[in-house]
PDB file of N, CA, C and O in Angstrom:
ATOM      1  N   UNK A   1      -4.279  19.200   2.982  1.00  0.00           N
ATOM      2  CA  UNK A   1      -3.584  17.947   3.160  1.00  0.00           C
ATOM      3  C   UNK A   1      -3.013  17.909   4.570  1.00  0.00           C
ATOM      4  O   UNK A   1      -2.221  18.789   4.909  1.00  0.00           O
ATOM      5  N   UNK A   2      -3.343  17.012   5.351  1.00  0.00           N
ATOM      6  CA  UNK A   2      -2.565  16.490   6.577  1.00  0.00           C
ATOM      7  C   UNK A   2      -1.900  15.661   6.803  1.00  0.00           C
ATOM      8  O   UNK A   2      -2.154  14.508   7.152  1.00  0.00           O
ATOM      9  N   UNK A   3      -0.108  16.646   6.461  1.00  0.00           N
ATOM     10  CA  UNK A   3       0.788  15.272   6.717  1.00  0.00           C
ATOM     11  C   UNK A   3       1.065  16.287   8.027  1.00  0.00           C
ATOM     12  O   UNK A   3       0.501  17.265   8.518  1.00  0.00           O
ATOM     13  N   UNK A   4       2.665  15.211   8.401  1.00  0.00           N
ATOM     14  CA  UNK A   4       3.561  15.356   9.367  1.00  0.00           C
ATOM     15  C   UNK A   4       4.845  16.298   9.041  1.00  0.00           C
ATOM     16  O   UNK A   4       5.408  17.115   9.771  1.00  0.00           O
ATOM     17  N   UNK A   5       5.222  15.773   7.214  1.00  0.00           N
ATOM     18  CA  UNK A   5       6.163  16.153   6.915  1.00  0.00           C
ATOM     19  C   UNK A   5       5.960  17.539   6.501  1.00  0.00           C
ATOM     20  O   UNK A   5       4.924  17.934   5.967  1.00  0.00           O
ATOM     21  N   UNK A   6       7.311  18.506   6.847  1.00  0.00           N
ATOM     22  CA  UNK A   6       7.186  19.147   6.293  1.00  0.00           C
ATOM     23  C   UNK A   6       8.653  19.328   4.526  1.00  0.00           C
ATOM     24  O   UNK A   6       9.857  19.184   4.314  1.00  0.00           O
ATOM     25  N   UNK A   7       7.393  19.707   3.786  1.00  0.00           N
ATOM     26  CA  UNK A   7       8.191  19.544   2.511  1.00  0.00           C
ATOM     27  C   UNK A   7       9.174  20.917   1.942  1.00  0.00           C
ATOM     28  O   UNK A   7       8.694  22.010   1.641  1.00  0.00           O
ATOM     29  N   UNK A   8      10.593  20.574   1.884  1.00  0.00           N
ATOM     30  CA  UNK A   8      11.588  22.164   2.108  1.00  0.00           C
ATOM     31  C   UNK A   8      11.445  21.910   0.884  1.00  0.00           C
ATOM     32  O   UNK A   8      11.324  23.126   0.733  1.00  0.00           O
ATOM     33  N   UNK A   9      11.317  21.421  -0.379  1.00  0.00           N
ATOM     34  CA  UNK A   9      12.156  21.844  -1.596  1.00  0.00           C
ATOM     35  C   UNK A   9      10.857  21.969  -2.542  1.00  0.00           C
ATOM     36  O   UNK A   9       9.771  21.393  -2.487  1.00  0.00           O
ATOM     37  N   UNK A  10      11.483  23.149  -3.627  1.00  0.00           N
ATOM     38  CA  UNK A  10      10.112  23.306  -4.577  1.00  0.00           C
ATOM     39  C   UNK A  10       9.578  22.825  -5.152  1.00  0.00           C
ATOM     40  O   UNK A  10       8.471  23.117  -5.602  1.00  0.00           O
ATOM     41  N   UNK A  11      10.464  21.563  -5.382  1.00  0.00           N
ATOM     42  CA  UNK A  11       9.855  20.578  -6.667  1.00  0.00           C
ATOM     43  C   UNK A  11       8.949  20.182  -5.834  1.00  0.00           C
ATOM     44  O   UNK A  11       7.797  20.379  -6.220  1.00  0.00           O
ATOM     45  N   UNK A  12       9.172  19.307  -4.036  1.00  0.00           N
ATOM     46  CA  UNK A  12       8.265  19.163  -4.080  1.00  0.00           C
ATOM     47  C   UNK A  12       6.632  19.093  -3.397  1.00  0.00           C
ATOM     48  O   UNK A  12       5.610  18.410  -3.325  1.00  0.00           O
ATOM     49  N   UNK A  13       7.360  20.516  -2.926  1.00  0.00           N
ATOM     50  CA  UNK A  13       5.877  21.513  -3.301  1.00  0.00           C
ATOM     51  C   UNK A  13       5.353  21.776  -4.421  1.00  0.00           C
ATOM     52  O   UNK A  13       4.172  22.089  -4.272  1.00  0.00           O
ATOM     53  N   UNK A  14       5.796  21.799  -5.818  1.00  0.00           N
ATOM     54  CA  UNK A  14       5.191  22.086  -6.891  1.00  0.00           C
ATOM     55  C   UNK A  14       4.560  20.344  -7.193  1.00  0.00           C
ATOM     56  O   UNK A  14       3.728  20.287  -8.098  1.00  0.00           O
ATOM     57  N   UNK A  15       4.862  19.178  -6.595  1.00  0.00           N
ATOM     58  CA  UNK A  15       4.502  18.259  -6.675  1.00  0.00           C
ATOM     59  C   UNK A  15       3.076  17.998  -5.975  1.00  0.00           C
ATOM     60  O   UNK A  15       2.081  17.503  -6.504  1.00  0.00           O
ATOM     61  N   UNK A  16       3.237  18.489  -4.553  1.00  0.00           N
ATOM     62  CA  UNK A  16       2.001  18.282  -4.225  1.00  0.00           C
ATOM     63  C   UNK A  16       0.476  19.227  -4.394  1.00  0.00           C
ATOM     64  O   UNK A  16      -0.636  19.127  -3.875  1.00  0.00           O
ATOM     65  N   UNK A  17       1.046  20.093  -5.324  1.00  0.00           N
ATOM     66  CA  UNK A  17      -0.148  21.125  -5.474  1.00  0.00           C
ATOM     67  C   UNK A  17      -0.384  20.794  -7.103  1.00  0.00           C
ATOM     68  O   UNK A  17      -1.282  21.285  -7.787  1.00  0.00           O
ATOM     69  N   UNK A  18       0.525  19.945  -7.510  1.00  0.00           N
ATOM     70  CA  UNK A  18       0.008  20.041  -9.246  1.00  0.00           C
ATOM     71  C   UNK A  18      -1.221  18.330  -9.107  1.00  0.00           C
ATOM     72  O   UNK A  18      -1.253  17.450  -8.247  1.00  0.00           O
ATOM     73  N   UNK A  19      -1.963  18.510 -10.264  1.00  0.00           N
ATOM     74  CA  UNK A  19      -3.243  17.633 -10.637  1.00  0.00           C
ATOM     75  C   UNK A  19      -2.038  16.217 -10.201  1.00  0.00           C
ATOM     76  O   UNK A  19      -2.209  16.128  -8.986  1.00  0.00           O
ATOM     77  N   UNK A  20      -1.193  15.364 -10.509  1.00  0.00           N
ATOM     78  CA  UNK A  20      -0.948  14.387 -10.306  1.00  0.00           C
ATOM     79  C   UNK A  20      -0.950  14.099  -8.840  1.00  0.00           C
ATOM     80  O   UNK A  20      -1.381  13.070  -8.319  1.00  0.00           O
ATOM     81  N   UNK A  21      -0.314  15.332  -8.116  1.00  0.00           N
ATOM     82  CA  UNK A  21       0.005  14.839  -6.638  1.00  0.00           C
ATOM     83  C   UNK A  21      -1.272  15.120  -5.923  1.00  0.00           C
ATOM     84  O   UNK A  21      -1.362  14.358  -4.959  1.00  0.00           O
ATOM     85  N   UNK A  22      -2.271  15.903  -6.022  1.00  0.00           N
ATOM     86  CA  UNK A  22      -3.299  15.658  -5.732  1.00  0.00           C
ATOM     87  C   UNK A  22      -4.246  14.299  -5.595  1.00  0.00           C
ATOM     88  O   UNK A  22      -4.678  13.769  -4.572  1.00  0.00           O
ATOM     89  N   UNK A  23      -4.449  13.845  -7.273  1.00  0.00           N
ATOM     90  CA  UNK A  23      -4.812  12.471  -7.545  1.00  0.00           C
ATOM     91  C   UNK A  23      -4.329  11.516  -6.673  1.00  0.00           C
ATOM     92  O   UNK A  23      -5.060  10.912  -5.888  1.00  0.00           O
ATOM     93  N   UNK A  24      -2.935  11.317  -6.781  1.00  0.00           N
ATOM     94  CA  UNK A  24      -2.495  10.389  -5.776  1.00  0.00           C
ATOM     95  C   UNK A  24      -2.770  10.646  -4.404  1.00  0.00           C
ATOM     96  O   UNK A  24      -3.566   9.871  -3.875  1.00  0.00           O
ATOM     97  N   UNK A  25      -2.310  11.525  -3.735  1.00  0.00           N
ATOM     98  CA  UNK A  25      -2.979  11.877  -2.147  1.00  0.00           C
ATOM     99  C   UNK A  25      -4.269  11.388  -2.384  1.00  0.00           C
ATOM    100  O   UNK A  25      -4.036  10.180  -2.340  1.00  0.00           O
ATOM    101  N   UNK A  26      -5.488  11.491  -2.608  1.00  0.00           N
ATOM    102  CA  UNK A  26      -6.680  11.483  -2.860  1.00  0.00           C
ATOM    103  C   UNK A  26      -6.741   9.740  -2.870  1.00  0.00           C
ATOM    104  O   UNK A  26      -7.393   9.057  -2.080  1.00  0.00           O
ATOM    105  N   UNK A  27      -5.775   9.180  -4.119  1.00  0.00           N
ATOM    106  CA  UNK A  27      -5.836   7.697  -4.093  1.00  0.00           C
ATOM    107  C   UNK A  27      -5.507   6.947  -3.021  1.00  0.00           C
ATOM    108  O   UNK A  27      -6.001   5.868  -2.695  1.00  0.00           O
ATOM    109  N   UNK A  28      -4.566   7.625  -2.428  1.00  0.00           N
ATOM    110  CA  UNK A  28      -3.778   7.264  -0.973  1.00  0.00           C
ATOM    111  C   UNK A  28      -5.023   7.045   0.185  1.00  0.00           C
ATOM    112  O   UNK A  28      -5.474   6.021   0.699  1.00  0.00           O
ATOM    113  N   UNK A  29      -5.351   8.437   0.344  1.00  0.00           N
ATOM    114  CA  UNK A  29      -6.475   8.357   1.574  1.00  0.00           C
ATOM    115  C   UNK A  29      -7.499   7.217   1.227  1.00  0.00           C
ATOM    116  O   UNK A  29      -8.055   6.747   2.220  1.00  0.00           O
ATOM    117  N   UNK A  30      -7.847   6.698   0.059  1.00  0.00           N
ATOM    118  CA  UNK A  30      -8.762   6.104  -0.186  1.00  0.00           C
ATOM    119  C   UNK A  30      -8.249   4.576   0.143  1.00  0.00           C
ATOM    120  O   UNK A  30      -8.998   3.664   0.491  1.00  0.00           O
ATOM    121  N   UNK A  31      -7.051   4.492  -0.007  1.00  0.00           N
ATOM    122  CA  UNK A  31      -6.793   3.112   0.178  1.00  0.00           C
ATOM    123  C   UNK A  31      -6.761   2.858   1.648  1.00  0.00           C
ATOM    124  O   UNK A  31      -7.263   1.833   2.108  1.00  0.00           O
ATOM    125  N   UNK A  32      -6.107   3.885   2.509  1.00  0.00           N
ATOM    126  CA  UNK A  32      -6.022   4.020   4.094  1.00  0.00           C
ATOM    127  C   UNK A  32      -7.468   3.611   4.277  1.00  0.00           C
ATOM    128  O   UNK A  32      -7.679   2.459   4.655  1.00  0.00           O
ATOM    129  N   UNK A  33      -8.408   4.359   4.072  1.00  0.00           N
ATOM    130  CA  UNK A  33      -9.922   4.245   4.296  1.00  0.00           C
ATOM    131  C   UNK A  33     -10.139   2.492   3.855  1.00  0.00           C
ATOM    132  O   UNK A  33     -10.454   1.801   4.824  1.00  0.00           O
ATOM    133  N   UNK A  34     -10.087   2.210   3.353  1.00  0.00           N
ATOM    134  CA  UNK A  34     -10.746   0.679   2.682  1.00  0.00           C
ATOM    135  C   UNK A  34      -9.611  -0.023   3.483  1.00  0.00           C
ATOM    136  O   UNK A  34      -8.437   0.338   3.571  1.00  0.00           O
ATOM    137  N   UNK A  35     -10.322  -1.299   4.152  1.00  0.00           N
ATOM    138  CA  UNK A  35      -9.521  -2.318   5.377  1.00  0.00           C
ATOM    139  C   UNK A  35      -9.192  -3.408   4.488  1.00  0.00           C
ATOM    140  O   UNK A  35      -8.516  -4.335   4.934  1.00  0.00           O
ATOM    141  N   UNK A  36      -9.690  -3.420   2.960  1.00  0.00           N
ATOM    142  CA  UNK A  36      -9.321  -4.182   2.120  1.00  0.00           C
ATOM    143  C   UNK A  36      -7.427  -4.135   1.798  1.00  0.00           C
ATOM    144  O   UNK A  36      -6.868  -5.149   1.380  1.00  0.00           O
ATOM    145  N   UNK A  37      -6.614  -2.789   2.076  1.00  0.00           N
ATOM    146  CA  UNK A  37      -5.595  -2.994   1.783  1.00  0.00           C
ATOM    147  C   UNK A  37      -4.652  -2.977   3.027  1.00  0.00           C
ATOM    148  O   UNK A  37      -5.242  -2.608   4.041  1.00  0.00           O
ATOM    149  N   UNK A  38      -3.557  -3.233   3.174  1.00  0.00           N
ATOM    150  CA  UNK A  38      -2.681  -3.273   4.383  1.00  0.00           C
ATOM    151  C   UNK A  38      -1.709  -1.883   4.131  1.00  0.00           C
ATOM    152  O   UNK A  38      -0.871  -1.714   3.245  1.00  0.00           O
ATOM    153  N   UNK A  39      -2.213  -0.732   5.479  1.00  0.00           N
ATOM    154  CA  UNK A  39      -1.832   0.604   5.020  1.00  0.00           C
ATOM    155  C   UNK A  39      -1.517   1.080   6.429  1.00  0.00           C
ATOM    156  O   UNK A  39      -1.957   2.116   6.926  1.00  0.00           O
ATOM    157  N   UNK A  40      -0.489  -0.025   7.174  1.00  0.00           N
ATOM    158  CA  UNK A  40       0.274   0.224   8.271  1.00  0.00           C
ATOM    159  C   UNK A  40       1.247   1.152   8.467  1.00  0.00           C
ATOM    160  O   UNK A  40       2.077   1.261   7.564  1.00  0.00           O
ATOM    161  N   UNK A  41       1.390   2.123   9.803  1.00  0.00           N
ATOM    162  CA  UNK A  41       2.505   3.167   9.481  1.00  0.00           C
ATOM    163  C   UNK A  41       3.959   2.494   9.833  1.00  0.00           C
ATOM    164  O   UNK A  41       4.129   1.435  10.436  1.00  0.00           O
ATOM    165  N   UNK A  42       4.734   3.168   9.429  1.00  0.00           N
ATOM    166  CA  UNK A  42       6.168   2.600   9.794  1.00  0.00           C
ATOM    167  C   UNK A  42       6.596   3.569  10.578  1.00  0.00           C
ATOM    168  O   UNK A  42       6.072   4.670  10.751  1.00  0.00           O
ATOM    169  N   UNK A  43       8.233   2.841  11.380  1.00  0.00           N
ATOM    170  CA  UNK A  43       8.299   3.298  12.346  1.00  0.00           C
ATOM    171  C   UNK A  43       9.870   4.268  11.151  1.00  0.00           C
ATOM    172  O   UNK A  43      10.603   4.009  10.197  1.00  0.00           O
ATOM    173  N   UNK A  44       9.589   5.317  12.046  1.00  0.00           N
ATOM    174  CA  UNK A  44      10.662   6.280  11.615  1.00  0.00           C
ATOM    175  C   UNK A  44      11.291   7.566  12.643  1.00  0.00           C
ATOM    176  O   UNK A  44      10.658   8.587  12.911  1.00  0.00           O
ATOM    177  N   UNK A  45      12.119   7.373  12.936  1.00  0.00           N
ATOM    178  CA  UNK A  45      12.928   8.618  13.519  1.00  0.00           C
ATOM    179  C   UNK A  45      12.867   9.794  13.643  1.00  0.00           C
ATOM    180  O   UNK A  45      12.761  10.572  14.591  1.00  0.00           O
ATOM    181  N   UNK A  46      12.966   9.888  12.272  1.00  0.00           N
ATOM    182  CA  UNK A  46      12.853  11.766  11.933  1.00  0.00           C
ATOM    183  C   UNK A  46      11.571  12.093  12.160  1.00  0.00           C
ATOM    184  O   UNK A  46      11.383  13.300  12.313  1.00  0.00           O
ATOM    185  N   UNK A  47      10.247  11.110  12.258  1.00  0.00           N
ATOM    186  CA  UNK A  47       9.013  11.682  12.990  1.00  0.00           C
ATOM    187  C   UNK A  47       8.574  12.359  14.432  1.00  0.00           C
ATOM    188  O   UNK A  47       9.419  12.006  15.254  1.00  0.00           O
ATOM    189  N   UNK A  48       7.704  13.090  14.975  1.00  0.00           N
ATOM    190  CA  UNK A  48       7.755  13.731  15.884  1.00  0.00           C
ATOM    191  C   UNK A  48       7.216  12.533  17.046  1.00  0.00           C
ATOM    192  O   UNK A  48       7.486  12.746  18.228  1.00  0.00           O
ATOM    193  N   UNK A  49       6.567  11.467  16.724  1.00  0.00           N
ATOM    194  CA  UNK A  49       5.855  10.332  17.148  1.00  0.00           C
ATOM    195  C   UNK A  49       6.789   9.129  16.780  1.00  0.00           C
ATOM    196  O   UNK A  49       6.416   8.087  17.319  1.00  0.00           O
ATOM    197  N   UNK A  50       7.950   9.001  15.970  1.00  0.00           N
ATOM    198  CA  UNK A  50       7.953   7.979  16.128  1.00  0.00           C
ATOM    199  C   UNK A  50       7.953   7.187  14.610  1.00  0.00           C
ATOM    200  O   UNK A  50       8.904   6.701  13.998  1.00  0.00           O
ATOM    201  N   UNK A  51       6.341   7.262  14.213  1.00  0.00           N
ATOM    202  CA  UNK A  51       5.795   6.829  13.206  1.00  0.00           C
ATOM    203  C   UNK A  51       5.560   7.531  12.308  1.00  0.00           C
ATOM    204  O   UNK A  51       5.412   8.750  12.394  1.00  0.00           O
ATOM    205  N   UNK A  52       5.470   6.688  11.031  1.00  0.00           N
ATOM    206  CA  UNK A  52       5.303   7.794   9.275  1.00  0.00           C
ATOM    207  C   UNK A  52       4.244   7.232   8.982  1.00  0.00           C
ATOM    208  O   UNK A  52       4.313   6.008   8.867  1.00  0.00           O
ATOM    209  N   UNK A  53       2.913   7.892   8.760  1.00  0.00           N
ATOM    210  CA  UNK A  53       1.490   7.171   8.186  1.00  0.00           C
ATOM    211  C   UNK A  53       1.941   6.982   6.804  1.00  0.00           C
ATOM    212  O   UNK A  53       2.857   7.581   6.240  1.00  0.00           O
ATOM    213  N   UNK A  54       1.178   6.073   6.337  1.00  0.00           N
ATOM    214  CA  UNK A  54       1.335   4.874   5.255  1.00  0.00           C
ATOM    215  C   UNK A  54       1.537   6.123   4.103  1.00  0.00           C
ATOM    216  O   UNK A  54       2.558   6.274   3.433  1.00  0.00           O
ATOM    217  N   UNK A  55       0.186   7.069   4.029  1.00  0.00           N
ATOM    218  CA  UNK A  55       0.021   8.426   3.182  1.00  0.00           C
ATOM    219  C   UNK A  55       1.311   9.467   2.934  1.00  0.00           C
ATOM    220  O   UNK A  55       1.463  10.068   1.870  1.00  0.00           O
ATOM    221  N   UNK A  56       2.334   9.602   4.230  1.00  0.00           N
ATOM    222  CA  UNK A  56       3.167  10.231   4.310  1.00  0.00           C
ATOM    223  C   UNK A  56       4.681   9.649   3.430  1.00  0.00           C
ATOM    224  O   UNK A  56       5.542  10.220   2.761  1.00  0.00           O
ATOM    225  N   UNK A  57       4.435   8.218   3.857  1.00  0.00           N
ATOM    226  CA  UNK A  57       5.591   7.558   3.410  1.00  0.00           C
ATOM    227  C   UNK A  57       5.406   7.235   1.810  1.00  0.00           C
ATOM    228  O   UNK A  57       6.459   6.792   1.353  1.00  0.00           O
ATOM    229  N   UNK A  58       4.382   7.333   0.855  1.00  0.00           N
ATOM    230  CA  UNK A  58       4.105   7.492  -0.187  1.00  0.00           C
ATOM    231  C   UNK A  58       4.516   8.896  -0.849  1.00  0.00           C
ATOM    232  O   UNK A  58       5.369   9.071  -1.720  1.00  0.00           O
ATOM    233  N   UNK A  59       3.836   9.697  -0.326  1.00  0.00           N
ATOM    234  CA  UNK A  59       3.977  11.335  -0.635  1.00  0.00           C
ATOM    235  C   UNK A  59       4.869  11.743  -0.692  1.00  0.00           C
ATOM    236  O   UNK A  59       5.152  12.545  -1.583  1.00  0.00           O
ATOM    237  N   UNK A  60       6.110  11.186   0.688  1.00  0.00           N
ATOM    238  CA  UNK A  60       7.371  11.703   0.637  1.00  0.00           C
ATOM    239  C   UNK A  60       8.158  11.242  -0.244  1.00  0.00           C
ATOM    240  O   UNK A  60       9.171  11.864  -0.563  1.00  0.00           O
ATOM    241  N   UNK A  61       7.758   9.826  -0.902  1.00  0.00           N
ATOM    242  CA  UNK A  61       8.612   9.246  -2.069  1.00  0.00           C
ATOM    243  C   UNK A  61       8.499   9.821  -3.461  1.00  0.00           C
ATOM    244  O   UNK A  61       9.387   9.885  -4.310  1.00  0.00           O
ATOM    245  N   UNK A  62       7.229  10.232  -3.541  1.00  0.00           N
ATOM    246  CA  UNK A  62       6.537  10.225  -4.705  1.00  0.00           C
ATOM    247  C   UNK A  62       7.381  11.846  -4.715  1.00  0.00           C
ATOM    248  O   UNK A  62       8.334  11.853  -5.494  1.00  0.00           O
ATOM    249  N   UNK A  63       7.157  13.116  -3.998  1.00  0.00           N
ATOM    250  CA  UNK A  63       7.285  13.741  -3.617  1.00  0.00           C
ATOM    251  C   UNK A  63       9.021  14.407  -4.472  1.00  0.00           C
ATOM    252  O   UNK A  63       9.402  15.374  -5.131  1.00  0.00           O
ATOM    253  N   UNK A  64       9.496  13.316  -3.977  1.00  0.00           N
ATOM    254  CA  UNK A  64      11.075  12.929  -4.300  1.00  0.00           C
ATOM    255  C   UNK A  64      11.625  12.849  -4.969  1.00  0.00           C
ATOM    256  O   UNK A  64      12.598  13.570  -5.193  1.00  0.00           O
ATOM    257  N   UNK A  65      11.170  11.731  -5.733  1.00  0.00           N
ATOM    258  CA  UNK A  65      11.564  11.448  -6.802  1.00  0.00           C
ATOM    259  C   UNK A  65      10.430  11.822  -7.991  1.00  0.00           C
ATOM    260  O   UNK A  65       9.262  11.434  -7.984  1.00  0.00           O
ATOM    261  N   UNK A  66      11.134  12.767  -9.131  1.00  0.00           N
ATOM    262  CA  UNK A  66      10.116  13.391 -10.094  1.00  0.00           C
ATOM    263  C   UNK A  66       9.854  12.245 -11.341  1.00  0.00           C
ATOM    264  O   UNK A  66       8.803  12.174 -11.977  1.00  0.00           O
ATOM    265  N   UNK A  67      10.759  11.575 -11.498  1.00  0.00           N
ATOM    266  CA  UNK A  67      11.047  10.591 -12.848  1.00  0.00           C
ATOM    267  C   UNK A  67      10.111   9.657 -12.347  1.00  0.00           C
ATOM    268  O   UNK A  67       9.787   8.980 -13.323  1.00  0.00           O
ATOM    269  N   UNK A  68       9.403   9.192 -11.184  1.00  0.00           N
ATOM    270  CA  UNK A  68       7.924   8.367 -11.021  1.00  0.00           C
ATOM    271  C   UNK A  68       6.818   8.442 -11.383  1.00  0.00           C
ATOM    272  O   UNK A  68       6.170   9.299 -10.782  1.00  0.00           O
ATOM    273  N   UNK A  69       6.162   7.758 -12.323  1.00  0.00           N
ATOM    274  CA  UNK A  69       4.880   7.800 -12.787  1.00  0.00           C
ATOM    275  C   UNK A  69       4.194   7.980 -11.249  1.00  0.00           C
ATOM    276  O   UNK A  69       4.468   7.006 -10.549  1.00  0.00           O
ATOM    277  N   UNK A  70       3.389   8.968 -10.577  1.00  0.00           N
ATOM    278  CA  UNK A  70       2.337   8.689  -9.664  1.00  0.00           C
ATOM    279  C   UNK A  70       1.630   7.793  -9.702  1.00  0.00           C
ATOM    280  O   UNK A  70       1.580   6.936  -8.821  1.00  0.00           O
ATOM    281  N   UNK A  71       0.633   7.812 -11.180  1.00  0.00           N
ATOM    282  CA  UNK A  71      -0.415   7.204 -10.898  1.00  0.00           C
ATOM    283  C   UNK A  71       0.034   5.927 -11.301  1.00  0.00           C
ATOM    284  O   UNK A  71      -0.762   5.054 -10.954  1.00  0.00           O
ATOM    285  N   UNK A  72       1.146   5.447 -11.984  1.00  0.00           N
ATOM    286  CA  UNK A  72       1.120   3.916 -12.459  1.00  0.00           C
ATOM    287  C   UNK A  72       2.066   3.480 -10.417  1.00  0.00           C
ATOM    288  O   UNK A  72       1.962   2.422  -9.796  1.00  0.00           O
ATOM    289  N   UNK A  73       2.411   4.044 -10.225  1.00  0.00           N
ATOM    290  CA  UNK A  73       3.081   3.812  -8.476  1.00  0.00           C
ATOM    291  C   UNK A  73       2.050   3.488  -7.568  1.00  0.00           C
ATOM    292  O   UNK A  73       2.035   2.495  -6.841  1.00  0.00           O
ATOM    293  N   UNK A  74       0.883   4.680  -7.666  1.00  0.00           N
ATOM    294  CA  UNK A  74      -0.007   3.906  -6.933  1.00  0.00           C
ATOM    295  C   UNK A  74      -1.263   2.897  -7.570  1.00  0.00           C
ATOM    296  O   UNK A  74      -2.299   2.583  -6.985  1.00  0.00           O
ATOM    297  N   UNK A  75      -0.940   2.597  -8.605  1.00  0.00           N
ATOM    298  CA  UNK A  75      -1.820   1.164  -9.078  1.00  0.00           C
ATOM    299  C   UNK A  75      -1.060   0.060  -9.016  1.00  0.00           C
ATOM    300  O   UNK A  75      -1.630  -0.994  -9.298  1.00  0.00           O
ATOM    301  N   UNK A  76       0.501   0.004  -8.612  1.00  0.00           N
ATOM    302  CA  UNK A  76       1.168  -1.236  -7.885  1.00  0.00           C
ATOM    303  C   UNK A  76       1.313  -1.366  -6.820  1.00  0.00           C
ATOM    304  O   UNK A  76       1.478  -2.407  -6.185  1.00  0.00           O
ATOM    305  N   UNK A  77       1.252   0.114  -6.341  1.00  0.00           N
ATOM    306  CA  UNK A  77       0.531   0.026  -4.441  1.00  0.00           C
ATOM    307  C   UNK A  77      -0.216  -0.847  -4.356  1.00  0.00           C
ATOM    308  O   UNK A  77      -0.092  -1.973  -3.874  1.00  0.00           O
ATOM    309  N   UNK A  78      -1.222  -0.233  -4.940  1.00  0.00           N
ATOM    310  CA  UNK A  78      -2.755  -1.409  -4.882  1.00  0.00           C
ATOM    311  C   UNK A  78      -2.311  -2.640  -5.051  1.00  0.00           C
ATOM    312  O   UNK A  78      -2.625  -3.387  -4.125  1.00  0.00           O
ATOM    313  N   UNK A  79      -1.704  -3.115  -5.888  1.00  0.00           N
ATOM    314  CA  UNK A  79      -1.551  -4.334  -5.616  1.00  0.00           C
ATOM    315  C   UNK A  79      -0.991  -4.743  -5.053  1.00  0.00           C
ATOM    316  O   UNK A  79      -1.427  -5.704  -4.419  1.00  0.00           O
ATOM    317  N   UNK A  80       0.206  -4.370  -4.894  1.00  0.00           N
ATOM    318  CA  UNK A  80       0.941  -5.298  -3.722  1.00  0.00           C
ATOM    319  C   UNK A  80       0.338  -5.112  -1.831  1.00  0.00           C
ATOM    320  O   UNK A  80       0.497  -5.988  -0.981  1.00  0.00           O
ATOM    321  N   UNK A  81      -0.249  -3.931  -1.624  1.00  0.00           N
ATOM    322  CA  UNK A  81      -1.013  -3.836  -0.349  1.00  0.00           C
ATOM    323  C   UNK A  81      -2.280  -4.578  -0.587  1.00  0.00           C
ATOM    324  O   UNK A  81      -2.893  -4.660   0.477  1.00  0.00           O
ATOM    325  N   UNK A  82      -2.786  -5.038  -1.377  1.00  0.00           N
ATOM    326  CA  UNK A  82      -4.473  -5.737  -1.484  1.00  0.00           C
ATOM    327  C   UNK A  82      -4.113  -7.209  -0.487  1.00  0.00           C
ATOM    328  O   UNK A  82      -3.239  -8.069  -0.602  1.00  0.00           O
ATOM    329  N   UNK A  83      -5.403  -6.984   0.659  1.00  0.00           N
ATOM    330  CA  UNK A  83      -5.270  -7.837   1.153  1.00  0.00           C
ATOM    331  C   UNK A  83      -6.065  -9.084   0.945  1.00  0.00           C
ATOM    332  O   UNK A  83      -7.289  -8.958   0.901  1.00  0.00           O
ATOM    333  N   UNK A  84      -5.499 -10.357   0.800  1.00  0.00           N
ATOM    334  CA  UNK A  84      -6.194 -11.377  -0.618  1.00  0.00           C
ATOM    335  C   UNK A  84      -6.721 -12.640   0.717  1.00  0.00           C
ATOM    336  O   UNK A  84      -6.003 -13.266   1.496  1.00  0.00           O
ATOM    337  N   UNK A  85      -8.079 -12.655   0.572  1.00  0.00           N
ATOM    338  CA  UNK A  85      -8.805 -13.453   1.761  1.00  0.00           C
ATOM    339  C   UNK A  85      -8.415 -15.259   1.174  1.00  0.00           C
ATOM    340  O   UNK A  85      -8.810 -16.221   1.833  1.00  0.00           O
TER     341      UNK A  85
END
């Protein structure tokens, strides 16, 4: 996985190595990849650049907070980033 952040606490490291946080990373990159959704980085401080890629700023939430369904989080991603012609 290539983020920026680095993650201090175990949960969630045990987050991003268990089957859910995988799935989601995986769902993440896929949406970055497809120009169908709007997966702009934001601007943030505590970055070394500046900016938090769209993937990072997901991960670090998801990451975070344990009481979040992943996968139902990122199927309202999807929708609310789907960009509607």
């Amino acid at each position: 996985m290539n983020s920026s952040r680095v993650y201090t606490t175990q949960r969630a490291k045990d987050f991003l190595t268990s089957p859910e946080g995988i799935a989601a990373h995986e769902e993440l990159i896929a949406m970055e990849k497809d120009k169908g959704y709007k997966t702009v980085s934001t601007y943030s401080p505590a970055s070394e650049n500046g900016h938090l890629s769209f993937i990072d700023k997901h991960m670090n939430y998801l990451s975070s907070h344990a009481g979040v369904n992943a996968a139902q989080y990122v199927s309202n991603l999807r929708l609310i980033t789907k960009i509607r012609f």
